[in-house]
C-alpha positions in Angstrom: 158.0 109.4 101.2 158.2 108.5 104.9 160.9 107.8 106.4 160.8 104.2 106.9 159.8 103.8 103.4 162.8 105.9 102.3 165.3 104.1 104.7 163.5 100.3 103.3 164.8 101.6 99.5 168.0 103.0 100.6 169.4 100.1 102.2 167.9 97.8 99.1 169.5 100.0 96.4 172.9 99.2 98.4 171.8 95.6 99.1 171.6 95.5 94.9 174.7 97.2 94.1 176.9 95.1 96.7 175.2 91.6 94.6 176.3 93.1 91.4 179.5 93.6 92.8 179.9 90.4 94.6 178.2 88.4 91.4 180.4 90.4 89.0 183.9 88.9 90.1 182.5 85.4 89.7 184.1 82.4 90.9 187.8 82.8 90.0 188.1 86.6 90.2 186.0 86.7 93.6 187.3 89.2 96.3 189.3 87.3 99.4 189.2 89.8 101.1 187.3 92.8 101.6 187.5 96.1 103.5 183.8 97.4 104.1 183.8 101.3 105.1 180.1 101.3 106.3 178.3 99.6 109.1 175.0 98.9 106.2 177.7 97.7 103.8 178.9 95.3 106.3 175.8 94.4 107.1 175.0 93.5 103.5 177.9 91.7 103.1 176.6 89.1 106.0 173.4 88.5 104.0 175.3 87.6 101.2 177.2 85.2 103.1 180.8 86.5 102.7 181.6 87.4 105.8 184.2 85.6 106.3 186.1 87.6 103.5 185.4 90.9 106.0 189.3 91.6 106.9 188.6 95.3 107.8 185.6 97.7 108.4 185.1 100.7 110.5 184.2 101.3 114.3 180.9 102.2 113.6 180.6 98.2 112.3 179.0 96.2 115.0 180.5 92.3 113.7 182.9 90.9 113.1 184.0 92.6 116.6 187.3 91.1 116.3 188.2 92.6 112.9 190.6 95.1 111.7 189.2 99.0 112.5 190.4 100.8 109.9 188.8 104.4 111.4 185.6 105.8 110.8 183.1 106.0 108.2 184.1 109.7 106.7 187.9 109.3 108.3 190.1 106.0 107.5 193.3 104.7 108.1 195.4 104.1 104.9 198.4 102.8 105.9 196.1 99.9 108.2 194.1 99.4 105.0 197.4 98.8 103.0 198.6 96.4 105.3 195.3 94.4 105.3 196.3 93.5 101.6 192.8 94.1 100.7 191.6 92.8 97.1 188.6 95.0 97.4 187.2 97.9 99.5 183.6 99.0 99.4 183.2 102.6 99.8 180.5 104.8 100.9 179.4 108.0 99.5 180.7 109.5 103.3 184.2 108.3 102.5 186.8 110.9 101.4 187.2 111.4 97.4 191.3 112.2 98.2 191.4 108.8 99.7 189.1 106.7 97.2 192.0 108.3 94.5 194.9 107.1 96.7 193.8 103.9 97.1 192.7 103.4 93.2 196.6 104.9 92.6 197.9 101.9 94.7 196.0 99.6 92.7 193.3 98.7 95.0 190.0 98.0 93.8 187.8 100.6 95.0 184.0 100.2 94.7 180.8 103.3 95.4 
């Protein structure tokens, strides 16, 4: 598979699973606000027209550039996520297992 192919189905398998996300919460349970930990998450998140939900992503993310940066795509800051109050944070498969599990322990939704 060439590479533009392969990089055209990668970023609509994530498109997909950020719709189902996003459609699964439905109208009263819908996320506020959202911490994305990957510059193609965030991205998706735009063309699904939540943006304004975005209260943290990473460094790597390119808009909002006045937003929370909560670290890097493979390194993030917990105690900055915390304090963002976050009712969701979308992960990456880059993102460290140790903090997916802390997170999940302090009851934040955590979503692959």
């Amino acid at each position: 598979m060439k590479k533009s192919k392969l990089l055209q189905w990668w970023c609509s398998a994530i498109f997909m699973l950020l719709y189902g996300l996003i459609t699964t919460f439905a109208q009263n349970n819908f996320p506020q606000r959202i911490i994305s930990l990957g510059p193609t998450i965030t991205e998706d998140l735009y063309l699904l027209g939540v943006e304004d939900r975005i209260v943290g992503n990473t460094i790597y993310c390119k808009r909002p550039a006045s937003i929370q940066k909560i670290g890097t795509v493979i390194a993030v800051n917990l105690e900055k996520i915390i304090s963002l109050k976050p009712d969701l944070v979308i992960a990456t498969s880059l993102t460290d297992p140790k903090t997916i599990e802390k997170l999940k322990d302090l009851r934040i939704e955590v979503a692959m």
